[in-house]
N, C-alpha and C positions, 0 to 999 in steps of 0.2 A: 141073438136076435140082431139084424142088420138093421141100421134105422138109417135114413136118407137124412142128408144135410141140408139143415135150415136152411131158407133161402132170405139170408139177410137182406135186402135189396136196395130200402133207400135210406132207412136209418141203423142207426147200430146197435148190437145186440144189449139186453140190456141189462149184462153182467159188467157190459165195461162202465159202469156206473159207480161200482162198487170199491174199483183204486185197489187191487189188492197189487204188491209192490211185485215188480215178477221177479223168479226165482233166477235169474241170471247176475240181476244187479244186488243181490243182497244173499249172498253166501251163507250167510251166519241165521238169517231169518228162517220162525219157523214153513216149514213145507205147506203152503198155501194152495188149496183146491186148484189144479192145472187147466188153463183156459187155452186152447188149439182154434190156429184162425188156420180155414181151407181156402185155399187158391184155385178156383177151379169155372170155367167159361161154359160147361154145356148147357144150352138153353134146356136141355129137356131135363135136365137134374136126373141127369142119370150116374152121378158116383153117387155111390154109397158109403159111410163108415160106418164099421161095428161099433157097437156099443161100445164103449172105453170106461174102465176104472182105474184110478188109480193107485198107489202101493196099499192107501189105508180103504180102499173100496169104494171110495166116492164115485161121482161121476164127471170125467171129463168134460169139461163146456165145450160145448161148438158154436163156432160162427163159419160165414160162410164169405166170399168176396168172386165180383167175376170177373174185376180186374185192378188194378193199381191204384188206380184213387178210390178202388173203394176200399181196397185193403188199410190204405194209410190212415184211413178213416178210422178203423174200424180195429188199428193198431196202438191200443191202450195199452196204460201201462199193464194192468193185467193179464194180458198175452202174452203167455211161456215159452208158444212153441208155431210154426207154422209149418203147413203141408200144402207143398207145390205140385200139382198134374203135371210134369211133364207131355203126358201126352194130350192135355190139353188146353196146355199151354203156346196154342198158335206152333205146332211143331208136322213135320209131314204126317199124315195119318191122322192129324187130332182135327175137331171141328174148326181153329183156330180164327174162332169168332172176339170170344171177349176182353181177351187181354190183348190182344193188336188194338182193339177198337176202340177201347177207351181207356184213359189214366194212364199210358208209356208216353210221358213228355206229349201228350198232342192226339189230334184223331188219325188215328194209326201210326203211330211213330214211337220208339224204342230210343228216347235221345236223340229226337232228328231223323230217326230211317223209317223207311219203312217194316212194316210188321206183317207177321204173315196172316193171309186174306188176300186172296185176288192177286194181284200183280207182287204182295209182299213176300211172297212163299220164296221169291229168291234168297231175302236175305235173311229168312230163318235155314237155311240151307248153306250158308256160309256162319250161321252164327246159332246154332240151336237152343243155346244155352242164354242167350241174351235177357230173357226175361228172369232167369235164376237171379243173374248178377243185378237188374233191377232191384231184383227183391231184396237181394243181399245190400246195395245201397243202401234203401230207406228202413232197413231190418237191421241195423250192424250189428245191437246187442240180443237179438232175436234168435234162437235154436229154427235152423229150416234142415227138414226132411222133404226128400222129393218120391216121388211114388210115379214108377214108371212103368211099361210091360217088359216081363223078362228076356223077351228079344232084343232090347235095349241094354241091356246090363253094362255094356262101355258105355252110351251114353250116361246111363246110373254112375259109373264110376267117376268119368268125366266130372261130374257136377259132385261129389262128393271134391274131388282136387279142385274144384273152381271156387267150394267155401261152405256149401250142404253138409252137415252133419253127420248124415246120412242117406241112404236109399233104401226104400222097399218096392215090389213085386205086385203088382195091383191083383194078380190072379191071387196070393197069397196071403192078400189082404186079410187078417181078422184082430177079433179085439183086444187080446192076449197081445201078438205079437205088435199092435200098434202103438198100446201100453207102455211095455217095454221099452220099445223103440223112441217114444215122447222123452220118456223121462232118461235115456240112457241121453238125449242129442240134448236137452237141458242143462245133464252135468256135463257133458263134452264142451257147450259152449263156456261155459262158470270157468271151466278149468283153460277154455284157449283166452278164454279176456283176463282171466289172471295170470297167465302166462305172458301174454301181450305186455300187459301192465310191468311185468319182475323185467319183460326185456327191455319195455323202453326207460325204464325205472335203470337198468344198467346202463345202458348207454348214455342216460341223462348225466350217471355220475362218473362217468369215464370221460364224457365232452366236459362238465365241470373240473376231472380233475385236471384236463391237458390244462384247460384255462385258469386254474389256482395256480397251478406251475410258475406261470405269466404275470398273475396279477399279485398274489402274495409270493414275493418272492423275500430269499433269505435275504439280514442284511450283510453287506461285505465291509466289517468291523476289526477284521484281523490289525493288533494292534495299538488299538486304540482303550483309553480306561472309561467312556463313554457305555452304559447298559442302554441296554434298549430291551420293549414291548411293545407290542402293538395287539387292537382287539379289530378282528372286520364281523359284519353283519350285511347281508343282502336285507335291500326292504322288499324285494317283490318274491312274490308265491311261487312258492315249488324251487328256488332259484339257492343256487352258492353261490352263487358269484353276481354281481351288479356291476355300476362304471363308476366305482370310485377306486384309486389306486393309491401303491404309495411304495418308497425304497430309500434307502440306506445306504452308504456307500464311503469308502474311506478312502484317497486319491494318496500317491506318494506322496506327496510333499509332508502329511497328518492331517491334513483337513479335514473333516466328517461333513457329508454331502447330507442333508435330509429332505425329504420334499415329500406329499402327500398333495392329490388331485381329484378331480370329479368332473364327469362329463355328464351332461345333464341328459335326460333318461332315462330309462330302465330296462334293458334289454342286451338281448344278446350282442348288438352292433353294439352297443355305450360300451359293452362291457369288453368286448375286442378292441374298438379304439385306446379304451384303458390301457390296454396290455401294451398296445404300440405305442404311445405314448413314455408309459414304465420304461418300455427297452430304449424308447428314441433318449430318453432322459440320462440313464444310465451311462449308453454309450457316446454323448456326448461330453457326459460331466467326467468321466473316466478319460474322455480326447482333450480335457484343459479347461471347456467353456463353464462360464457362468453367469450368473444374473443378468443383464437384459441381454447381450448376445445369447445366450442359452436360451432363454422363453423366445425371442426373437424366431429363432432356429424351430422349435416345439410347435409355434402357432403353423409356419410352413410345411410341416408332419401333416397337422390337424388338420389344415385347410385341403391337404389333397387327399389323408388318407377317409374323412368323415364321407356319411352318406347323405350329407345333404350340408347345404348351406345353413341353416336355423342351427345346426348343431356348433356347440360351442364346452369349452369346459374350463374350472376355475383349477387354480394351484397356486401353492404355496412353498417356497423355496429357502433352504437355512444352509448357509455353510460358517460350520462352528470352525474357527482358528485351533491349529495345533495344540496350545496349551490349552483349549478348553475355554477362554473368560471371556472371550466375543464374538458375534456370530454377524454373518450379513443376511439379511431379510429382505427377499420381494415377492409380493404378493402379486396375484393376476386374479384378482374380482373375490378372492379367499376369505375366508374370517381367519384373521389374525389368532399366532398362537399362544399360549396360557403359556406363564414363568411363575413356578415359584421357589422361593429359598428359603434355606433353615432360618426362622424368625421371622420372616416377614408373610405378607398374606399373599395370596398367587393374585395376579395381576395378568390382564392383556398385554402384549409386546405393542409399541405404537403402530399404529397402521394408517397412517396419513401418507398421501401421495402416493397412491396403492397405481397400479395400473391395471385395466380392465381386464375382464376373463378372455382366453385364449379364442380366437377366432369372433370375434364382435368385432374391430377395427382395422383394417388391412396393416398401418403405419406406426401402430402402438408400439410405448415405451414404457418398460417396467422399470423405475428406479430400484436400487440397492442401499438399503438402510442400516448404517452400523449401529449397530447394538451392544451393550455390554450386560455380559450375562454373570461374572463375577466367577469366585470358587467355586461353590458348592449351588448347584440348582436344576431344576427338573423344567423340559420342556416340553408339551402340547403341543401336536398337530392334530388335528380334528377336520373333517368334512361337517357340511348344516347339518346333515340328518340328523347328528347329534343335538343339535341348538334347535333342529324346528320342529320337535315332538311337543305337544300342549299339556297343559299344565291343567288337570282335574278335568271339568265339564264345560270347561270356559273356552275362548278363540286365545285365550292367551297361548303365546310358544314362550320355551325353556330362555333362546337367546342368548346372547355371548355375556349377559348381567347374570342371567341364573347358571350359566355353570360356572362362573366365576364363585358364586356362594356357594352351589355344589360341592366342587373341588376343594374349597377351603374346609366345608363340612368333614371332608375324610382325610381330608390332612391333620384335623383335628383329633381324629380317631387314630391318626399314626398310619394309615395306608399310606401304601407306596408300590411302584412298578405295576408290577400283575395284579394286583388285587386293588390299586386306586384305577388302573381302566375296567378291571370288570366290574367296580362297583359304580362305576361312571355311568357305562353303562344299561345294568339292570336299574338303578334309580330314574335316568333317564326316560326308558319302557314301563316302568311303576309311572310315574308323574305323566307320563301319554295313556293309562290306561288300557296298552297292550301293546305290541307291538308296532314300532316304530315304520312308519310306512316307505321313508327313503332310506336310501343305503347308509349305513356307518361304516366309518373306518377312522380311529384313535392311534395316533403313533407317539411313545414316551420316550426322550432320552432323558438320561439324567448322570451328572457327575457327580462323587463325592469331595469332597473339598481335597484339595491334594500338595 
């Protein structure tokens, strides 16, 4: 039995009331009664669809639309599946009244052009398919089948490559084969947006790994009796990699170079200046420089290589002496880093006469502060994101007081290396109540007494 399609007209049908999730975005969900929105302009309501059930015998919903705003309308989330007229979709031969006329961007317009009606028929004659890719626009997780006359078949195919699901044969039309045809273009789409999703899903971690390469790089320690660890954490979603950096480095003479940075932001640019940064540092500190000539040099990096002026970033710079027992310290706007030694409690390194973060003052000078680190003792570099996770339900943050008790807490317990940074910081993410929202990165050296 053929039954003619509702003629939804001003409001919308009133299945889409009912929110049922559609079967493209939820895989796993069970198979929910299929709701099919028609695309289609004849004032005389002259298409017909058969009857439709489907797999468990129900009956397929119909709505109806004559043209784009009312589709959008009427493109709830319950809508499975949609079916486009080509040949009455404003195309030579069709009435192309209702989709040129209203709802394409404007009164008659396809994005700006004209649509075919009247003087429009040229540019459905350079572009037939326009009003598919409309539909595919505002439909992106949406299954569309197009239904055209079999004289058309390249055009049917055409519009299958342009992003259609499918095609059917209007003379061929009936309720078996429409059936079928809904639900085979539902799994077809399930299966191209989760294919979508694994490709950009690989790319995402192929673009992360080029840039872990860059930003965690190995240290270059050959030589020296100096251990090193380090733990990184991105704070932002979906993300490896953030704009905190940090590297390692041991120069002929025995020196051990350490440094650890952060560019403020979150994002793929923070996180590429990081890198350049890393390498400017590297291949400076490997060319002889250090402490304010070296940050000096760095902020000149940052100033040309960043994508704006507001951008800036803080760091923190240690070169330990050959035998290990003292180090030089300059900081650029950094939190100061964490010593501790056999017997004693860990303690901040002094951070007085610090000079500002990198790119804040054109003329800036970072002092270099000697430090004595002794025999045997473990040093701390750290980015905030460690210190500014809050503490239970309060506005309180962690802060360079509380990892100081922290730290001492699992020095207490006998941690050391690997296992005092990860338990730094999973306590850390425990006392913020979930994940830490800005990036971490903890770097540990430590000597044993010698």
């Amino acid at each position: 039995m053929a039954v003619p399609v509702p003629r939804q007209r001003d409001t919308p049908a009133t299945e889409s009331t009912q929110a049922t999730p559609p079967a493209v975005a939820h895989a796993t969900a069970p198979q929910a009664s299929l709701t099919l929105l028609v695309i289609e302009d004849d004032p005389a309501g002259g298409l017909t669809v058969p009857e439709i059930l489907d797999s468990d015998g129900h009956r397929i919903r119909l709505r109806t639309a004559r043209n784009l705003t009312e589709a959008a309308r009427l493109l709830t989330q319950d809508v499975h599946c949609i079916l486009l007229d080509l040949s009455l979709a404003g195309t030579p031969g069709g009435s192309g009244a209702g989709l040129g006329g209203a709802g394409l961007g404007g009164a008659g317009t396809v994005g700006g052009a004209a649509t075919v009606g009247g003087a429009g028929s040229r540019t459905a004659a350079a572009d037939q398919l326009a009003i598919l890719r409309e539909v595919l626009r505002i439909a992106p997780r949406h299954a569309v089948l197009v239904l055209t006359a079999e004289a058309d078949a390249e055009r049917a195919a055409e519009a299958v490559r342009v992003g259609a699901q499918d095609f059917l044969f209007r003379d061929e039309l009936d309720g078996r084969l429409l059936s079928r045809a809904i639900r085979y273009a539902v799994e077809r789409k399930r299966a191209d947006i989760a294919q979508y999703k694994l490709a950009e899903s690989k790319l995402r971690a192929q673009e992360n790994a080029r840039l872990e390469r860059g930003l965690l790089p190995n240290p270059l320690l050959e030589g020296s009796d100096l251990r090193f660890a380090a733990r990184y954490r991105p704070g932002r979603s979906r993300a490896l990699l953030g704009g905190d950096f940090y590297d390692t480095v041991r120069t002929p003479d025995g020196t051990v170079h350490a440094m650890i940075g952060d560019v403020c932001g979150h994002g793929p640019d923070e996180a590429a200046l990081g890198v350049e940064l890393r390498i400017a540092w590297r291949a400076l500190t490997l060319a002889g420089l250090c402490g304010d000539d070296l940050l000096s040099t760095l902020q000149e990096v940052l100033e040309v290589e960043r994508p704006c002026e507001e951008i800036f970033a803080t760091l923190c710079t240690v070169d330990i002496s050959p035998d290990g027992r003292r180090a030089g310290l300059c900081l650029a706007g950094h939190p100061a880093p964490l010593i501790s030694r056999p017997g004693r409690r860990a303690q901040l390194l002094p951070y007085e006469n610090s000079g500002p973060a990198l790119g804040l003052l054109p003329k800036a000078r970072w002092p270099r502060r000697q430090v004595e680190l002794g025999g045997a003792w473990s040093l701390m570099l750290y980015t905030d994101g460690l210190i500014e996770g809050r503490i239970g339900e309060g506005r309180e943050r962690l802060g360079q007081d509380g990892l100081v008790e922290m730290i001492n807490r699992h020095l207490d317990r006998g941690l050391s290396g690997e296992g005092l940074l990860e338990a730094s910081v999973t306590e850390a993410r425990r006392l913020n109540g979930g994940e830490l929202t800005d990036d971490v990165a903890v770097v540990l050296l430590s000597r044993a007494d010698g």
